[in-house]
C-alpha positions in Angstrom: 8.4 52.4 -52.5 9.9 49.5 -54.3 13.4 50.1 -52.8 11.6 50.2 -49.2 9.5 46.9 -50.0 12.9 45.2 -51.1 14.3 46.5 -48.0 11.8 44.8 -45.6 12.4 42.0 -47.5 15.5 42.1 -46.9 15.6 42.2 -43.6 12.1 41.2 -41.9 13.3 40.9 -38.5 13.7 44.8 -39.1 9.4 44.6 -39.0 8.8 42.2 -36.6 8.6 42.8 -32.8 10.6 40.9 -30.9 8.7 38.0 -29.0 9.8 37.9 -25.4 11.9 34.5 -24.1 9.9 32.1 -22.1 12.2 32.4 -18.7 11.2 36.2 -18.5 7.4 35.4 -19.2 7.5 32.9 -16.4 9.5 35.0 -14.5 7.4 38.1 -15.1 4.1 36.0 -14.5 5.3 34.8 -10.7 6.5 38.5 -9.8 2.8 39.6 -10.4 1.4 36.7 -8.6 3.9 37.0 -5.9 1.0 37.5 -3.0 -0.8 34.6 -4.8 2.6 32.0 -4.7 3.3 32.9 -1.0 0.1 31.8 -0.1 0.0 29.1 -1.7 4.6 28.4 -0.1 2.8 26.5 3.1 0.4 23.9 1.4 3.4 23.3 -1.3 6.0 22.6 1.3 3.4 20.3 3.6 2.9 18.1 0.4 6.8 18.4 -0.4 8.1 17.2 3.1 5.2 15.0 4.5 4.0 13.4 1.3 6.2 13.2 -1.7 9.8 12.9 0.0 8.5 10.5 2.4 8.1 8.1 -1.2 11.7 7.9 -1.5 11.5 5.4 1.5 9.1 2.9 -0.7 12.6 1.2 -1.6 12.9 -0.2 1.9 9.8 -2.7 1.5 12.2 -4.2 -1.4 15.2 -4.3 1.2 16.1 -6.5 4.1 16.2 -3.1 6.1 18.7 -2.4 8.9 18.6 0.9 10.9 22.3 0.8 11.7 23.4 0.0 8.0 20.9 2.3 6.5 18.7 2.5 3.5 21.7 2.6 0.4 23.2 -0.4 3.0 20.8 -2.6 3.5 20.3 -6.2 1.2 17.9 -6.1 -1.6 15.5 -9.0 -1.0 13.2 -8.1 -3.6 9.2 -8.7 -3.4 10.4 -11.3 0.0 8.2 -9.4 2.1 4.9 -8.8 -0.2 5.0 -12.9 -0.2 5.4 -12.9 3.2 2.4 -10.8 3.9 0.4 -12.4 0.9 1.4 -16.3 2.8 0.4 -14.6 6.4 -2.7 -15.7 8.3 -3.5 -12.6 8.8 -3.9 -10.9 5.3 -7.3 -12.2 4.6 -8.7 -10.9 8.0 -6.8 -7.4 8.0 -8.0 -6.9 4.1 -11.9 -7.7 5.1 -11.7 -5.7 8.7 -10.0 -2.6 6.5 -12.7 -3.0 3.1 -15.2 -3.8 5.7 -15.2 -0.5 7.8 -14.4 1.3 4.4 -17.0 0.7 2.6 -19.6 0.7 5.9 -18.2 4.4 6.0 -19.5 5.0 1.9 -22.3 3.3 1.7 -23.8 5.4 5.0 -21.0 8.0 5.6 -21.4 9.2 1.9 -25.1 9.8 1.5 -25.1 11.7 5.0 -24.1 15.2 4.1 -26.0 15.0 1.0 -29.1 14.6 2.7 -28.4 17.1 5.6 -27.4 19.5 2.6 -30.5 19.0 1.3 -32.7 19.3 4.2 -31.1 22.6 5.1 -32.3 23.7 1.2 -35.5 23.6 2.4 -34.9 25.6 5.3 -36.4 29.2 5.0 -35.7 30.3 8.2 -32.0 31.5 8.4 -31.4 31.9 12.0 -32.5 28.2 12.5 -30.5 27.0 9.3 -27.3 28.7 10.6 -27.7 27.4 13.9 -28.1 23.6 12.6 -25.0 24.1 10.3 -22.8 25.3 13.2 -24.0 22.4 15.8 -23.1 20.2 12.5 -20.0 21.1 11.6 -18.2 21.8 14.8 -17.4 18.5 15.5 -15.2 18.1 13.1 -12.4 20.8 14.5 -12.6 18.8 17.6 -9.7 16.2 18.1 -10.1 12.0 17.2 -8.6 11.6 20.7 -11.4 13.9 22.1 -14.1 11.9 20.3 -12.9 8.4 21.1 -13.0 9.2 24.8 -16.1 10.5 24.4 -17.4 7.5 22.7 -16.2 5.3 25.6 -17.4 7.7 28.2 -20.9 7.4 26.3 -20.9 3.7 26.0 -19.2 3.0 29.2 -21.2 0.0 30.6 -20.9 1.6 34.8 -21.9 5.1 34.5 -22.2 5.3 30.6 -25.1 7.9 29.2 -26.4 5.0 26.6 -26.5 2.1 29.2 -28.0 4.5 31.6 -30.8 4.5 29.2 -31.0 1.2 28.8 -31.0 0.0 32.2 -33.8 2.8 32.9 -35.7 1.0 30.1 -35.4 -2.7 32.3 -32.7 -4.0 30.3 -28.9 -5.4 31.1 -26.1 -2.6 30.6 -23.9 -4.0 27.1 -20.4 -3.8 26.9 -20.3 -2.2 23.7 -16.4 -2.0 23.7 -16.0 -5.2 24.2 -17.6 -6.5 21.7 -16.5 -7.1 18.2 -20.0 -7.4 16.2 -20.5 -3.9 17.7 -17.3 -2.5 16.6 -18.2 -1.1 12.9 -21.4 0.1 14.3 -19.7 2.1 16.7 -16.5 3.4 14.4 -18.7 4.7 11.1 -21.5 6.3 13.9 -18.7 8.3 15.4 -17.2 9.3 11.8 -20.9 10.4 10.3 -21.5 12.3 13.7 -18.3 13.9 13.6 -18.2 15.0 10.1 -21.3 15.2 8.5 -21.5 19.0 8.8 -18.0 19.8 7.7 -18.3 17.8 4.1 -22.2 19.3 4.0 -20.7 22.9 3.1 -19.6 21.5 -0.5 -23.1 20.4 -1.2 -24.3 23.7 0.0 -22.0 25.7 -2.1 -23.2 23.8 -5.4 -26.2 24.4 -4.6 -26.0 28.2 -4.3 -24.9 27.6 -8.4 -27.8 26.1 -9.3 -29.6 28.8 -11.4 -33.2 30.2 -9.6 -34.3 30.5 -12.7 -35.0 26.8 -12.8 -37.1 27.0 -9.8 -39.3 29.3 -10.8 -39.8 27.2 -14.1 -40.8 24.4 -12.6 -43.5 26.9 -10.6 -44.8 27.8 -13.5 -45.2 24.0 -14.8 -46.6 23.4 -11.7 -43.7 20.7 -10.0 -44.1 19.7 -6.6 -41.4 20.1 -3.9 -40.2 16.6 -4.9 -40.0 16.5 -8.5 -37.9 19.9 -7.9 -36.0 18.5 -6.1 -35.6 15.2 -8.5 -35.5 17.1 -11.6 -33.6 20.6 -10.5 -31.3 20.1 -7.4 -29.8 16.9 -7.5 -28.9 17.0 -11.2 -27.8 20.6 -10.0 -25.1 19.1 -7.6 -24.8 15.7 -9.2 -21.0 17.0 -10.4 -19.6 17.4 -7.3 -21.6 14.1 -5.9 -19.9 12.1 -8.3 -16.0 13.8 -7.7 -16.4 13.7 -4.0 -18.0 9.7 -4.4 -14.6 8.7 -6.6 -12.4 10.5 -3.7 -14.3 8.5 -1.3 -14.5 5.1 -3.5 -10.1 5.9 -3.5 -10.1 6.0 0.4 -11.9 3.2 1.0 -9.1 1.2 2.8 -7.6 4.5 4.2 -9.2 3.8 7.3 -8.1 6.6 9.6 -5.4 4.9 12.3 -6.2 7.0 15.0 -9.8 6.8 16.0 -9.2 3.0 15.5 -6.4 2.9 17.5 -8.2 5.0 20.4 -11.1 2.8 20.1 -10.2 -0.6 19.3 -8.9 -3.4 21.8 -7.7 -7.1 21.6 -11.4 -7.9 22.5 -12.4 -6.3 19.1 -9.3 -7.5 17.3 -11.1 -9.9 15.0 -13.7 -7.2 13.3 -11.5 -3.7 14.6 -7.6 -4.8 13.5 -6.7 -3.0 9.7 -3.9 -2.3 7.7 -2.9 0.6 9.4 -3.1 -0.6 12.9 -1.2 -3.8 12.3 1.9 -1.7 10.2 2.2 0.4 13.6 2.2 -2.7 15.7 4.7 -3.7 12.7 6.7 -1.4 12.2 6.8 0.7 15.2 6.2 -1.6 17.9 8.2 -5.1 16.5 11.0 -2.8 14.5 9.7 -4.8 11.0 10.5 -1.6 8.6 10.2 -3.4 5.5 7.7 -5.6 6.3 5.4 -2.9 7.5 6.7 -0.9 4.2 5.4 -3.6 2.0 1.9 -3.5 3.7 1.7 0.5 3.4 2.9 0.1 -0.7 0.4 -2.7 -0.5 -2.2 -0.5 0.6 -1.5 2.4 -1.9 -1.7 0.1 -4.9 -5.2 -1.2 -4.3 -6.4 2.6 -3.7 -4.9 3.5 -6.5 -7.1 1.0 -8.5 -10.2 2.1 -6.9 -9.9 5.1 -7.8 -8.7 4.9 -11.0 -11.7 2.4 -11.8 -14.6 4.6 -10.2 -12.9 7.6 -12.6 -13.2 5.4 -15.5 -16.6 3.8 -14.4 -17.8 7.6 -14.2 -16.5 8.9 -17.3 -18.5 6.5 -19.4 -21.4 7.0 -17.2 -21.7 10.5 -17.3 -19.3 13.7 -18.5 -17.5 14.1 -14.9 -14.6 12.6 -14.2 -11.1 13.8 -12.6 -9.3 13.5 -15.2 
């Protein structure tokens, strides 16, 4: 016995089993998930090619860029163009038209499908619930360039369905296109109608986790309909509330170009003209690469703080947060 305790102290390695190198754990680990990683090939190469190689080009808003000479070619200017959009007349007006129609879209866009979800809770007849979720949330799949000529066809002030009504009613057809007060009104109706159903399925989902239990305790204690619904659901599905509000607090002057573009004219320019539209006219349209570069990095930067501050502003608030 001694000799054999002297030998494994001898040579312990002789006792202990072999721990596998990291590269064939890895390696083992992906050829089990292989089903798993191909799904999951398409969404990694969108985000690859369309979203993080595209930031390489963030170096042109520092350079005097020149299509012929190229990117490595061109003359570093520096932060030229951020002054030069800081000193333009028009940086005040694109950043309140852009915050504007941003935060019009959160403060009643947000809300929206929260309410519908809710509504649709109380729904105890399923044929008539699924009905009203698939009216809802087929708009969405139908195309911006669909919905902005059926907004105009709508509002149309000759043979348009609204100013039908109104001139049934005794009143003057509007030019609602035309007009720039109108404008917001218009743009955040549109973007509730056409996805309030879609972002409804999340709330819907968290509320299938809420436990039933809880429901059936506040029977007992005998809760009304509203205070189950104050002290049960909402706290229920206040988690994802608050991740999806700091998503939307990030996006708030990520105004979608196209249904702007599709709806906006130089009537409207005053209240309909954002970042976005102005970096095409910019960069596309006047050949201004940097310049409209500048904007774009511009633009990042300030949603970048949003977000960033509604995570922190939610962390010390409550217990979710992103990160």
């Amino acid at each position: 016995m001694n000799n054999a305790g002297s030998a494994a102290a001898q040579w312990p390695e002789a006792h202990t089993p072999l721990k596998p190198k990291r590269g064939r754990t890895i390696w083992k680990k992906a050829v089990q998930s292989k089903y798993l990683l191909l799904m999951f090939l398409p969404c990694f190469l969108y985000y690859l090619i369309f979203k993080y190689l595209p930031m390489g080009g963030i170096v042109i808003s520092f350079k005097d860029y020149n299509l012929y000479k190229g990117i490595l070619e061109s003359k570093w200017v520096g932060f030229k163009y951020y002054e030069m959009f800081f000193k333009s007349p028009d940086f005040w007006i694109l950043l309140r038209n852009t915050f504007l129609l941003g935060l019009y879209k959160l403060v009643f866009g947000f809300p929206a499908p929260i309410l519908l979800a809710l509504l649709l809770n109380e729904v105890k007849q399923a044929l008539f619930k699924r009905f009203v979720q698939t009216v809802s949330y087929l708009p969405h799949f139908i195309s911006n360039v669909v919905v902005a000529g059926m907004v105009i066809m709508f509002l149309s002030p000759s043979g348009g369905m609204v100013n039908k009504i109104i001139e049934s009613l005794g009143f003057t057809p509007i030019h609602f296109m035309v007009n720039p007060e109108l404008f917001r009104s218009i743009y955040v109706t549109s973007e509730i109608w056409q996805h309030v159903g879609w972002e409804t399925i999340i709330y819907l989902a968290a509320l299938t986790s809420i436990d039933p239990a809880l429901y059936e305790a506040a029977d007992i204690d005998g809760a009304s309909r509203w205070n189950k619904l104050w002290n049960v659901t909402l706290p229920g599905i206040a988690p994802a509330i608050i991740i999806l509000f700091i998503l939307n607090v990030g996006r708030v002057l990520e105004i979608g170009f196209e249904k702007v573009f599709l709806l906006y004219n130089p009537a409207t320019y005053s209240t309909a003209d954002i970042l976005s539209t102005y970096v095409y006219r910019t960069g596309l349209i006047n050949g201004n690469f940097s310049y409209a570069a500048a904007i774009d990095m511009f633009t990042g930067v300030i949603c970048l703080i949003f977000i960033y501050s509604a995570n922190a502003l939610s962390r010390r608030m409550s217990e979710t947060s992103l990160w």
